[in-house]
PDB file of N, CA, C and O in Angstrom:
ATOM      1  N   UNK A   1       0.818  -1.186   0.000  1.00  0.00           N
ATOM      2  CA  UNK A   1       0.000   0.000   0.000  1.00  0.00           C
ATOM      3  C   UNK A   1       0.864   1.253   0.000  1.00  0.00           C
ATOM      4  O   UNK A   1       0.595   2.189  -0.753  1.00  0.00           O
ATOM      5  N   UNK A   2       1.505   1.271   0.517  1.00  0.00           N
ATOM      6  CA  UNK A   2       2.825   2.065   0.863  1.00  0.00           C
ATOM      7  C   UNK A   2       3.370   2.565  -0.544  1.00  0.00           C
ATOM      8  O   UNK A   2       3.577   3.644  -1.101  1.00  0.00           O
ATOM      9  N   UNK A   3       3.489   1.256  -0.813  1.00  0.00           N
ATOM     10  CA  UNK A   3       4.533   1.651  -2.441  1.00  0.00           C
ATOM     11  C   UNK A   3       3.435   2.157  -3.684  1.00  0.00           C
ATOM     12  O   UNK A   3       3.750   2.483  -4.828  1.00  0.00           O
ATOM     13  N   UNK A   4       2.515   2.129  -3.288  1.00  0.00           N
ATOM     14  CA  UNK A   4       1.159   2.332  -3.960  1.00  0.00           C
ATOM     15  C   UNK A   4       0.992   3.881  -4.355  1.00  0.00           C
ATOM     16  O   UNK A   4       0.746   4.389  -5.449  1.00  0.00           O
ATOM     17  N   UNK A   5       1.264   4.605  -2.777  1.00  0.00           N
ATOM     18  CA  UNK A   5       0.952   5.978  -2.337  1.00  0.00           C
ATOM     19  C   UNK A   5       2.407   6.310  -2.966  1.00  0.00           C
ATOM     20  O   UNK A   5       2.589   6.657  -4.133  1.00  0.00           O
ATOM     21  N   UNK A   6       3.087   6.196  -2.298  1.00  0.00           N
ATOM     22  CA  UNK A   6       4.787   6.659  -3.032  1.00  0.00           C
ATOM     23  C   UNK A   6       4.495   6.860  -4.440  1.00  0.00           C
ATOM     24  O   UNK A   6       4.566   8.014  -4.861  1.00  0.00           O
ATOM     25  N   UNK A   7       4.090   5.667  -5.455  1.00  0.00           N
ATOM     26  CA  UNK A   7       4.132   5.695  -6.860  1.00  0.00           C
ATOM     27  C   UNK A   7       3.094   6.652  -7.220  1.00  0.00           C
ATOM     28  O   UNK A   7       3.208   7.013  -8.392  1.00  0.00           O
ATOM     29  N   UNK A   8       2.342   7.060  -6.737  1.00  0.00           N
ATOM     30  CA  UNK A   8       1.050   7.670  -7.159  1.00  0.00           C
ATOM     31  C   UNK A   8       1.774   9.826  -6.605  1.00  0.00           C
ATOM     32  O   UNK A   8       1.299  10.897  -6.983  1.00  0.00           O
ATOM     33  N   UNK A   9       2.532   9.660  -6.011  1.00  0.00           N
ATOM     34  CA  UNK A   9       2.777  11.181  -5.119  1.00  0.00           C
ATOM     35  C   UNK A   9       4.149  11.576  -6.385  1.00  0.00           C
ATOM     36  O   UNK A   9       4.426  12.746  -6.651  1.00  0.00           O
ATOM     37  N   UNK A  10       4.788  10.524  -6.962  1.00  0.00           N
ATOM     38  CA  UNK A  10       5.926  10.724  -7.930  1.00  0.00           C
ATOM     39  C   UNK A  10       5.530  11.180  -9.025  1.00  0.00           C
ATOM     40  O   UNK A  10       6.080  12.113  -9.609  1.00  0.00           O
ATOM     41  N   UNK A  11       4.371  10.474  -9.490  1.00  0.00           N
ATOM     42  CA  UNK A  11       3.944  10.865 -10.779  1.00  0.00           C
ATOM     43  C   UNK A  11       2.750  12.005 -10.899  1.00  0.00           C
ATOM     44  O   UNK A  11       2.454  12.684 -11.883  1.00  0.00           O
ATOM     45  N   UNK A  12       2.333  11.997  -9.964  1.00  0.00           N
ATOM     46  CA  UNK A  12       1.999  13.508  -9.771  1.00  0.00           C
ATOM     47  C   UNK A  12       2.416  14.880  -9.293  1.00  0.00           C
ATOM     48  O   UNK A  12       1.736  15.901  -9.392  1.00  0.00           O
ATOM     49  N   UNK A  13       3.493  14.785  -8.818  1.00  0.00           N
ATOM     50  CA  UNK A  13       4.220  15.749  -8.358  1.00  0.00           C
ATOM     51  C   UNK A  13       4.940  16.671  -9.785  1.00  0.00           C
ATOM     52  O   UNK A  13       5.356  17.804  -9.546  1.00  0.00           O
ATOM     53  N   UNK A  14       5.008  16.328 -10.687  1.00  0.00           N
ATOM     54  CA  UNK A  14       5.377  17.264 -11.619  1.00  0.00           C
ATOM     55  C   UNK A  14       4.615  17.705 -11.939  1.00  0.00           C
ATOM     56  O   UNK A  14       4.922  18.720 -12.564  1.00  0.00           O
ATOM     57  N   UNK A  15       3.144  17.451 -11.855  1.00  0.00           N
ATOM     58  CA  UNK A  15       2.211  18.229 -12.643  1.00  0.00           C
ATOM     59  C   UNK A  15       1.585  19.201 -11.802  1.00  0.00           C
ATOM     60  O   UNK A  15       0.736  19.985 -12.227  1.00  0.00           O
ATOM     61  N   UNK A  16       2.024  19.163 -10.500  1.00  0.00           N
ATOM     62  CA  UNK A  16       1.728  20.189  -9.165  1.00  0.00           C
ATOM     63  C   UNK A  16       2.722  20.866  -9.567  1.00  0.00           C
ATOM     64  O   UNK A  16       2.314  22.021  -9.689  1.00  0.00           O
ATOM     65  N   UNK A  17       4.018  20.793  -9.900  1.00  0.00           N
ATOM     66  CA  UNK A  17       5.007  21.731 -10.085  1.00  0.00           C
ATOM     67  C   UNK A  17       5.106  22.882 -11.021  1.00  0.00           C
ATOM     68  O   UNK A  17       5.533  24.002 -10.742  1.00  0.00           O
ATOM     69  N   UNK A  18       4.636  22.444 -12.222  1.00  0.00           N
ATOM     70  CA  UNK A  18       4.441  22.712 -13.115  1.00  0.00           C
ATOM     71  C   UNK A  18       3.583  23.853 -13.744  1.00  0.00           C
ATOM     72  O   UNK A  18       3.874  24.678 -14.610  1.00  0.00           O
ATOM     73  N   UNK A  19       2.031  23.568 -12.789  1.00  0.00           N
ATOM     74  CA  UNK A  19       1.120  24.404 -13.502  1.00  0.00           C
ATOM     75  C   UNK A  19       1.184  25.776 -12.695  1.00  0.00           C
ATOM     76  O   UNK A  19       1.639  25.922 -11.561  1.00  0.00           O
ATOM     77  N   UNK A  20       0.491  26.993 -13.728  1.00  0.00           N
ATOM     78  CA  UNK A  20       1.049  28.306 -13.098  1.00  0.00           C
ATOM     79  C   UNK A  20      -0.074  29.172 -14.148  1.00  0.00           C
ATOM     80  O   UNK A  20      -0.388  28.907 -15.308  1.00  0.00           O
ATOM     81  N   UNK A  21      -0.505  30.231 -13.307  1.00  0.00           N
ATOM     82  CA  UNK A  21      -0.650  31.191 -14.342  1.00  0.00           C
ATOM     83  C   UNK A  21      -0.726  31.302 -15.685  1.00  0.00           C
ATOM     84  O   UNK A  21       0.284  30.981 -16.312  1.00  0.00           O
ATOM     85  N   UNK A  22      -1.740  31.703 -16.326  1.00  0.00           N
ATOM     86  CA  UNK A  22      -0.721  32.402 -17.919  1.00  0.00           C
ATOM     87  C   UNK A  22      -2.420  33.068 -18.381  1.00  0.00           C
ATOM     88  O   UNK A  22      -3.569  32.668 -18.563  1.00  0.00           O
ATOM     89  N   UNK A  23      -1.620  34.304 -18.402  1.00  0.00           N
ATOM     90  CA  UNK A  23      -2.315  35.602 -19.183  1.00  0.00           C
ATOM     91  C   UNK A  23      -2.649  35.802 -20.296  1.00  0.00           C
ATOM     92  O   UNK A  23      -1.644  36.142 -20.920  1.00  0.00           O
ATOM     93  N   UNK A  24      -3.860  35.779 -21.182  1.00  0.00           N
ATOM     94  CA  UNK A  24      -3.822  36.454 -22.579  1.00  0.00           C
ATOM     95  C   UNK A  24      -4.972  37.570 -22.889  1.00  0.00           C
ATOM     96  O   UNK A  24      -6.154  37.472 -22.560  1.00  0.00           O
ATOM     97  N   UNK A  25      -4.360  38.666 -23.603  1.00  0.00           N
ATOM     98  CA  UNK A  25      -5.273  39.592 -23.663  1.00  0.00           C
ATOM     99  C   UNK A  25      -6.264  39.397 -25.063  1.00  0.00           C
ATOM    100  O   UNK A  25      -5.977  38.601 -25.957  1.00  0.00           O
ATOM    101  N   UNK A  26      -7.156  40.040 -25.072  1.00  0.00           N
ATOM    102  CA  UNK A  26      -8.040  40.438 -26.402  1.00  0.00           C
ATOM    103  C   UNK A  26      -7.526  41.413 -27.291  1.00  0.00           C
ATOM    104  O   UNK A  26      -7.616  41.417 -28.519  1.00  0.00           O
ATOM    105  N   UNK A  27      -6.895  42.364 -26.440  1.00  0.00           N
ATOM    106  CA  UNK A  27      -6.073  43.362 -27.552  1.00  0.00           C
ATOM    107  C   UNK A  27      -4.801  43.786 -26.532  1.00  0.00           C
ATOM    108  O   UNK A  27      -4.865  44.059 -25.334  1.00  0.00           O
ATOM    109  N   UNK A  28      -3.738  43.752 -27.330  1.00  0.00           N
ATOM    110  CA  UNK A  28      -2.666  44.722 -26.735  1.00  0.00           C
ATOM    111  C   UNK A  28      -2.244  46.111 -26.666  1.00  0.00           C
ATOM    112  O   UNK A  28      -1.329  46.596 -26.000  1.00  0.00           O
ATOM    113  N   UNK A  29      -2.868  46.538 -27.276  1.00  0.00           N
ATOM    114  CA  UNK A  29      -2.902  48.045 -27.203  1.00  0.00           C
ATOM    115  C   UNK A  29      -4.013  48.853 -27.951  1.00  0.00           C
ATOM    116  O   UNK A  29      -4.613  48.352 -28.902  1.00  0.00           O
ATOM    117  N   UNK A  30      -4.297  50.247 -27.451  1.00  0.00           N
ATOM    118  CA  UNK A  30      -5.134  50.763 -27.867  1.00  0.00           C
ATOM    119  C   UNK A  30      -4.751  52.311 -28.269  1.00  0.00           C
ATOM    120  O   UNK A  30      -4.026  52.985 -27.537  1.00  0.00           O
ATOM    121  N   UNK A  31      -5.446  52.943 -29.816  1.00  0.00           N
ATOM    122  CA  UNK A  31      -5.293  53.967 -30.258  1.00  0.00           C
ATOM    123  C   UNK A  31      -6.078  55.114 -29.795  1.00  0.00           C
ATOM    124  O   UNK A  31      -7.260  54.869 -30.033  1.00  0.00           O
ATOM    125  N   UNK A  32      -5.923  56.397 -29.172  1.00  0.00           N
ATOM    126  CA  UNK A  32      -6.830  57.108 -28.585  1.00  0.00           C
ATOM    127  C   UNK A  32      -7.047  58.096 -29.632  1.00  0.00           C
ATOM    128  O   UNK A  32      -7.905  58.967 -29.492  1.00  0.00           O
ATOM    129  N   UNK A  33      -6.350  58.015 -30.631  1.00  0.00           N
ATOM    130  CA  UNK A  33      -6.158  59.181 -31.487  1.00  0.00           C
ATOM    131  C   UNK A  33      -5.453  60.716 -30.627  1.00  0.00           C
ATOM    132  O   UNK A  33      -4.414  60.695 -29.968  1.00  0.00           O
ATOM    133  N   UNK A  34      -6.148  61.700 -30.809  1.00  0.00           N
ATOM    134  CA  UNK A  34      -5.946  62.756 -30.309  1.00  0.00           C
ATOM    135  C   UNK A  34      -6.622  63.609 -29.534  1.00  0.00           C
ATOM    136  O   UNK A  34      -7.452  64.392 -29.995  1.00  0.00           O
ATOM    137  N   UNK A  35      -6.336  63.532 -28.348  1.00  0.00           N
ATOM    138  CA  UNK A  35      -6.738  63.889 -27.041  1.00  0.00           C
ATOM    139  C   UNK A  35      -6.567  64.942 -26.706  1.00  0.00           C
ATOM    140  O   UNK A  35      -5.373  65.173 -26.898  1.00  0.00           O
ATOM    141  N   UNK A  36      -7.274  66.191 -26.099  1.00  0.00           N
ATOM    142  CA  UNK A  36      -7.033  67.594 -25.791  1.00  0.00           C
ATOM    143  C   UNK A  36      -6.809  67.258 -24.236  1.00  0.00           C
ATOM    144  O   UNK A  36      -7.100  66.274 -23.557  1.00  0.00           O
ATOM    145  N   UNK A  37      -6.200  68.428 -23.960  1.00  0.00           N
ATOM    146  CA  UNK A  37      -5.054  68.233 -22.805  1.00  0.00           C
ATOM    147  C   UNK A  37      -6.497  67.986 -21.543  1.00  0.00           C
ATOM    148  O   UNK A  37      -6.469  67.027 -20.772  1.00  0.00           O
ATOM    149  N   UNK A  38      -7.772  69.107 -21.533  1.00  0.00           N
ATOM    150  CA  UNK A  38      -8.552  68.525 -20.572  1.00  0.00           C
ATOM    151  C   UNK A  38      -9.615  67.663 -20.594  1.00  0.00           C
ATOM    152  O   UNK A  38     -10.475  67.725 -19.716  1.00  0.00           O
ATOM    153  N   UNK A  39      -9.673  66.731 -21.638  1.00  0.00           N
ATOM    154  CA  UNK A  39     -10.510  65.524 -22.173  1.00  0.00           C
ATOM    155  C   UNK A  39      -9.814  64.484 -21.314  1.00  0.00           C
ATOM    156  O   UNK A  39      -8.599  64.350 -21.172  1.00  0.00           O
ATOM    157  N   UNK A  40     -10.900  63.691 -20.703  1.00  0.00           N
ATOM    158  CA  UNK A  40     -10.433  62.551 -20.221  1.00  0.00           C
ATOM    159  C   UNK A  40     -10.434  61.381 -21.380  1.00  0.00           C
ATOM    160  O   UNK A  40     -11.118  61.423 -22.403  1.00  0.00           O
ATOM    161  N   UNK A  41      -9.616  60.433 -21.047  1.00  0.00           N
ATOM    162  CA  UNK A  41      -9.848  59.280 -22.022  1.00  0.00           C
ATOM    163  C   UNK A  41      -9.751  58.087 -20.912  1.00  0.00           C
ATOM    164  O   UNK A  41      -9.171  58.153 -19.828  1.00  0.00           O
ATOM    165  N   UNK A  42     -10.535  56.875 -21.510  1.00  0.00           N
ATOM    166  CA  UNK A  42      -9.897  55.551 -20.918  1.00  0.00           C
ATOM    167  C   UNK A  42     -10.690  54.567 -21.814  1.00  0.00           C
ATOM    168  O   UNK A  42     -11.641  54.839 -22.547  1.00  0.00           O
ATOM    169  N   UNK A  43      -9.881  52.916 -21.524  1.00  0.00           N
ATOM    170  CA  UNK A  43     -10.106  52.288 -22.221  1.00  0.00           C
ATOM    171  C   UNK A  43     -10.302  51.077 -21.602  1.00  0.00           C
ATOM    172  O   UNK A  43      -9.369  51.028 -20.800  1.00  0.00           O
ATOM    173  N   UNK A  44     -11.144  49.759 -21.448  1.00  0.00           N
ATOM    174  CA  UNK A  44     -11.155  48.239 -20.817  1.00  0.00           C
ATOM    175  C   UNK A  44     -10.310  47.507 -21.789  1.00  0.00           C
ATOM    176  O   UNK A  44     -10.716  47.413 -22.947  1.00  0.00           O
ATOM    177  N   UNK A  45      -8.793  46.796 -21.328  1.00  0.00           N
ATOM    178  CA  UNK A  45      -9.049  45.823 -21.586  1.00  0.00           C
ATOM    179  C   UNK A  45      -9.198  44.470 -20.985  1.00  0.00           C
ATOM    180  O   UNK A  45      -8.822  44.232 -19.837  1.00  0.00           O
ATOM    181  N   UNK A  46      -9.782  43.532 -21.811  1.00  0.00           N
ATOM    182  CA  UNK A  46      -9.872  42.503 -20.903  1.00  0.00           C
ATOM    183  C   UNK A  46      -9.171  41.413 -21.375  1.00  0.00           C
ATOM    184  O   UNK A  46      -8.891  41.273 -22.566  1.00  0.00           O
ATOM    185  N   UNK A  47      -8.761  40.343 -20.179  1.00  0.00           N
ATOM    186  CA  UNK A  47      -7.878  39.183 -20.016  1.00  0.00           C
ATOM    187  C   UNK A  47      -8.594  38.135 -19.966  1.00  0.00           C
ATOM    188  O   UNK A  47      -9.810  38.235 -20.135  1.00  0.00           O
ATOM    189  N   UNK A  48      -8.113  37.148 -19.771  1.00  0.00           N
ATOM    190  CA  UNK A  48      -8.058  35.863 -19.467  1.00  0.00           C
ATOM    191  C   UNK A  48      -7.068  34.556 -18.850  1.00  0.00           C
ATOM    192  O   UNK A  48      -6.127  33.979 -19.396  1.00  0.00           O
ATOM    193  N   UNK A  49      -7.563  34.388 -17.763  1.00  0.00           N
ATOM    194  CA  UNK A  49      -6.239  33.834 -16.518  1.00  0.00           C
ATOM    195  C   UNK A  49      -6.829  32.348 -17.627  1.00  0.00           C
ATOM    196  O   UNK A  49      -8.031  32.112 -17.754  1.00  0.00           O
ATOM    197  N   UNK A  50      -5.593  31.387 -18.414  1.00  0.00           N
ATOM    198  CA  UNK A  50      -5.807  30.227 -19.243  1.00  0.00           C
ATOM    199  C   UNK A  50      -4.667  29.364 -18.623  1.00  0.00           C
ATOM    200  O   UNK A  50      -4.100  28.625 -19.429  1.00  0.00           O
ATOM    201  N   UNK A  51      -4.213  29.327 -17.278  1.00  0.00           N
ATOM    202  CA  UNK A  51      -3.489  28.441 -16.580  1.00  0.00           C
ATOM    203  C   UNK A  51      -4.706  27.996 -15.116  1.00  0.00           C
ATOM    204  O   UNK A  51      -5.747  28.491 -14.683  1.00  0.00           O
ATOM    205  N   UNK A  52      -4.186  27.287 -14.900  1.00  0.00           N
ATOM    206  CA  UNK A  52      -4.135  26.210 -13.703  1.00  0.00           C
ATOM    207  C   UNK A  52      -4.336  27.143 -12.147  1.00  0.00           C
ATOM    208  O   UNK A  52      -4.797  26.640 -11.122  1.00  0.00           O
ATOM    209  N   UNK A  53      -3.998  28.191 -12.243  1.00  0.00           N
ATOM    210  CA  UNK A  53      -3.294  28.617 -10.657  1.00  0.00           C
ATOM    211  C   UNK A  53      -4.194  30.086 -10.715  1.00  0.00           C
ATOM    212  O   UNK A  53      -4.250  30.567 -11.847  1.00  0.00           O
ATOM    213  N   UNK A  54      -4.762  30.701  -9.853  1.00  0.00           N
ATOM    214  CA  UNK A  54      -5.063  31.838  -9.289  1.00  0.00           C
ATOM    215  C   UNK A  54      -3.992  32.894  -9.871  1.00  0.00           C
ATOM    216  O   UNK A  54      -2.860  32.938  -9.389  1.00  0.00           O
ATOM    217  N   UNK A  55      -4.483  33.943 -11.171  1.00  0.00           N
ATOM    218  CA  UNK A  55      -3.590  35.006 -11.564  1.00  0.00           C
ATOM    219  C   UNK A  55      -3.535  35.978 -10.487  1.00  0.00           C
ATOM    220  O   UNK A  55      -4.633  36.524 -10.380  1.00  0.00           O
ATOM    221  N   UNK A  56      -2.673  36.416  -9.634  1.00  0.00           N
ATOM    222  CA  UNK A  56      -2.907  37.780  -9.196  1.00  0.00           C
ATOM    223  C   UNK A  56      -1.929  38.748  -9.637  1.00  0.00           C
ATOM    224  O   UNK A  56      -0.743  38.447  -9.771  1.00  0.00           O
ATOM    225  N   UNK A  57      -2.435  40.017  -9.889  1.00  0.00           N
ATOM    226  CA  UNK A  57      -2.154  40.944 -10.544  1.00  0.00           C
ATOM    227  C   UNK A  57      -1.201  42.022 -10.076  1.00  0.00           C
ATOM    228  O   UNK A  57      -1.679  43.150 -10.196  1.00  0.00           O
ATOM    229  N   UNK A  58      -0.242  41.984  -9.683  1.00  0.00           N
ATOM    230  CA  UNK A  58       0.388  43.184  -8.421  1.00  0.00           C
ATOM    231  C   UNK A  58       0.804  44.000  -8.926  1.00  0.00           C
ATOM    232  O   UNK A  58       1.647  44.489  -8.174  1.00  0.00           O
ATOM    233  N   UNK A  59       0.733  44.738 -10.180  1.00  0.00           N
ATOM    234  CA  UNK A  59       1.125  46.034 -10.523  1.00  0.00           C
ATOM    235  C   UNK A  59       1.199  46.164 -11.898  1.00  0.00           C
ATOM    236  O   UNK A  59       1.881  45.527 -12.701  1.00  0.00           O
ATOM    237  N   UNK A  60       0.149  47.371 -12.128  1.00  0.00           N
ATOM    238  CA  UNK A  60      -0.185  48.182 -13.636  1.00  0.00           C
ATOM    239  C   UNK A  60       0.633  49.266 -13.478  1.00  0.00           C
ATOM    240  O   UNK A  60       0.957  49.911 -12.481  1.00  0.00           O
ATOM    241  N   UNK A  61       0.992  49.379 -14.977  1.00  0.00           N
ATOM    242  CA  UNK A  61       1.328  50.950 -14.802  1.00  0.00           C
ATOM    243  C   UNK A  61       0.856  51.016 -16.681  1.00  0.00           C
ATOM    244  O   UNK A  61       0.562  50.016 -17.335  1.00  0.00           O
ATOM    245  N   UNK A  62       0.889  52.153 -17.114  1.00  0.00           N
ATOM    246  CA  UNK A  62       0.250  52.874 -18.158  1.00  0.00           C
ATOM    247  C   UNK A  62       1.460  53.737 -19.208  1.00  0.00           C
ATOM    248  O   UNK A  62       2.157  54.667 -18.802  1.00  0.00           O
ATOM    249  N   UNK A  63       1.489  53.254 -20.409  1.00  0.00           N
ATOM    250  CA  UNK A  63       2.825  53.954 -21.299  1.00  0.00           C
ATOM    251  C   UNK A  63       2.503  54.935 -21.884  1.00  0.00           C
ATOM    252  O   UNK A  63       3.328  55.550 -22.560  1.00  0.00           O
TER     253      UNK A  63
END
């Protein structure tokens, strides 16, 4: 039984190791055209967490 649990914790253990995260967007960037200095602009985009594991997000910044 022993060697049962052992064989079964080996061959699953890489696939615990393994899986992670992974991000893909709908669009990578967006054109605002031309913006007057007191016009606000903004834009959604949206993701999709397509891994295994809880994405968390710890820091946006804006180019």
């Amino acid at each position: 039984m022993i060697r049962i649990i052992i064989l079964l914790s080996l061959i699953l253990m890489p696939s615990v190791a393994y899986s992670q995260p992974s991000i893909s967007f709908n669009e990578l960037k967006y054109d605002f055209g031309v913006i007057s200095q007191d016009e606000k602009a903004g834009h959604i985009f949206e993701f999709t967490n397509n891994g295994d594991k809880d994405l968390i997000i710890e820091k946006v910044t804006a180019s």
